[in-house]
N, C-alpha and C positions, 0 to 999 in steps of 0.2 A: 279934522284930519285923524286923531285920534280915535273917535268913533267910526269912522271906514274901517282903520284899520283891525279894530275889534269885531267887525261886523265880517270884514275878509276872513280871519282868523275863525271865526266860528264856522263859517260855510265850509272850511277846508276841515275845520276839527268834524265835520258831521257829513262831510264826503267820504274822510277816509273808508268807513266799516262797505259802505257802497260799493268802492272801487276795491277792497278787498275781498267781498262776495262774489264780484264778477270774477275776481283774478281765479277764485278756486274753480269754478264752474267750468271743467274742461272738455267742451264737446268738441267733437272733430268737423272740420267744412262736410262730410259726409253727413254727419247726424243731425247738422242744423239744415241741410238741406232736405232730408226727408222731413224733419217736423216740417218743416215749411209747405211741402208738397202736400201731407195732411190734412195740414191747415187749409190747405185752398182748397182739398177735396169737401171736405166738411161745408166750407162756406156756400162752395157751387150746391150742394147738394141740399142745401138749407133756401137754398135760391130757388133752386128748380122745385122745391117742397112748397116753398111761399105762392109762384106762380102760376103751379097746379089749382091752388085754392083761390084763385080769383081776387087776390083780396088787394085793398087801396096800399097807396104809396107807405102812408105811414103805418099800418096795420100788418105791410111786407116788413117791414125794418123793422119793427117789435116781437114779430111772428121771428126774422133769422138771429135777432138776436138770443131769444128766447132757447131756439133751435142750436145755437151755438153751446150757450151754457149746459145746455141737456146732455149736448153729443160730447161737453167737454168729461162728462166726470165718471 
């Protein structure tokens, strides 16, 4: 019993900074829906890039993830 409750206690002492990082991060329903839109455009287009190139199932999903990381930075 003592030991859960040691073990609760640590999860919440190593949630806090977590749940404080999110709290700062003030995007508005506006801004998190364009990244979102982004996002999908990026993926289709990494899709439609994979499909072009003929290439197998798993060679597609190594190729868009590939494609993802590129187009992220």
């Amino acid at each position: 019993m003592m030991l859960r409750a040691i073990v609760v206690g640590l999860v919440l002492i190593a949630a806090m900074p977590m749940a404080d990082a999110q709290s700062r991060n003030h995007k508005s329903p506006h801004e998190i829906a364009e990244a979102s839109r982004q996002l999908a455009e990026k993926r289709e287009a990494c899709r439609q890039e994979a499909k072009a190139q003929k290439l197998s199932l798993l060679e597609r999903r190594k190729y868009r993830v590939a494609c993802l990381k590129r187009e992220s930075r």
